[in-house]
N, C-alpha and C positions, 0 to 999 in steps of 0.2 A: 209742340209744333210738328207738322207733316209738311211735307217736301212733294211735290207732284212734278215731274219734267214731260215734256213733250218739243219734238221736235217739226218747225214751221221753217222750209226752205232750209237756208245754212244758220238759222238762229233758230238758238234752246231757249226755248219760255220756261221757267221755273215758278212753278206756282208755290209759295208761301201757304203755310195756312195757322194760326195762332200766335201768339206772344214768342218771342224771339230772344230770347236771354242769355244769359250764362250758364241759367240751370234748365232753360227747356229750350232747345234748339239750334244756339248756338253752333255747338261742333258739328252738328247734323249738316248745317248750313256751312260749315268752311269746309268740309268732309266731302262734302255735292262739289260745292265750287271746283276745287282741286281737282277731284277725279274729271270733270269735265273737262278740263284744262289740260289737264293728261292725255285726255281723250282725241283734243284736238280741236275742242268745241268752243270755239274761243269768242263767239257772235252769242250772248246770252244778255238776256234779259229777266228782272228779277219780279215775277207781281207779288205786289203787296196788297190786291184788293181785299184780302182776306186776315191783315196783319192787324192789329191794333196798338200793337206795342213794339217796340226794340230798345235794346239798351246800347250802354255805351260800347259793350263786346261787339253786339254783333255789328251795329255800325260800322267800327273799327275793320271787322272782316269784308263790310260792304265797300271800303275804303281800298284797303288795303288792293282788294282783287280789281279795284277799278281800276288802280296806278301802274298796278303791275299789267293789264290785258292792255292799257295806256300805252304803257314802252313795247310788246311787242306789234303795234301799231292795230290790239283789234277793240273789243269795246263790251263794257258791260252798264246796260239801259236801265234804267227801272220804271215800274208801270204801276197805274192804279194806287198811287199815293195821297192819303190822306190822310184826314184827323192828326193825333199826336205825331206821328211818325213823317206827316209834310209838315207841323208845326217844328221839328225839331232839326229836321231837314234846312228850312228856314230861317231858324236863330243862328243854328252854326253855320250859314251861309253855304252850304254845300248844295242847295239847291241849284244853287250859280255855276256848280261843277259838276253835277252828276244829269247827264242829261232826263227827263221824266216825263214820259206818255201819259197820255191819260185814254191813249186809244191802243188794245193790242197791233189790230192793223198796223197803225204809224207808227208804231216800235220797231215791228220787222222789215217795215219798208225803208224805215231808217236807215239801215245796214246796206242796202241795194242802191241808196242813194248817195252814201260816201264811196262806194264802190266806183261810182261816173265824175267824181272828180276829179 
């Protein structure tokens, strides 16, 4: 798995690229999240257009980082969800919690929009 970031306004796209596990990508992917968060960058958004796979780790990390950016009142999106990985999203119901673009645009404008409330 490869990790691509780029920076659009005050939100970080994180581009995904491959299967996402415990043995490929996992820690790469809680490793990123962290440092960004350190960093300050706390408006990110995850694309999975390029994902086919995750397992239950890295979920767990997609979880985890959403609850926590949750309680400091900022937000982690995710984009470009499909095949197994909206399937699975779907069964464990997290679909209903994790908010999911399917437009970059509408991702980032997301952010500018909680912002006028």
């Amino acid at each position: 798995m490869t990790i691509e970031e780029r920076q659009i306004l005050n939100v970080t796209v994180i581009r995904l690229v491959g299967r996402v596990t415990y043995t490929d990508g996992a820690d790469l992917l809680h490793d990123t999240l962290q440092r960004l968060i350190g960093q300050g960058r706390t408006n990110l958004v995850l694309d999975f257009q390029e994902v086919p796979y995750i397992d239950s780790q890295a979920l767990a990390i997609v979880i985890r980082t959403h609850t926590a950016l949750s309680r400091q009142g900022a937000r982690l999106k995710l984009l470009h969800v499909r095949g197994y990985v909206r399937e699975l999203l779907t069964i464990t119901r997290l679909s209903s919690v994790l908010e999911i673009f399917d437009s970059e645009a509408d991702a980032v404008a997301s952010f500018s929009a909680e912002g006028t409330r």
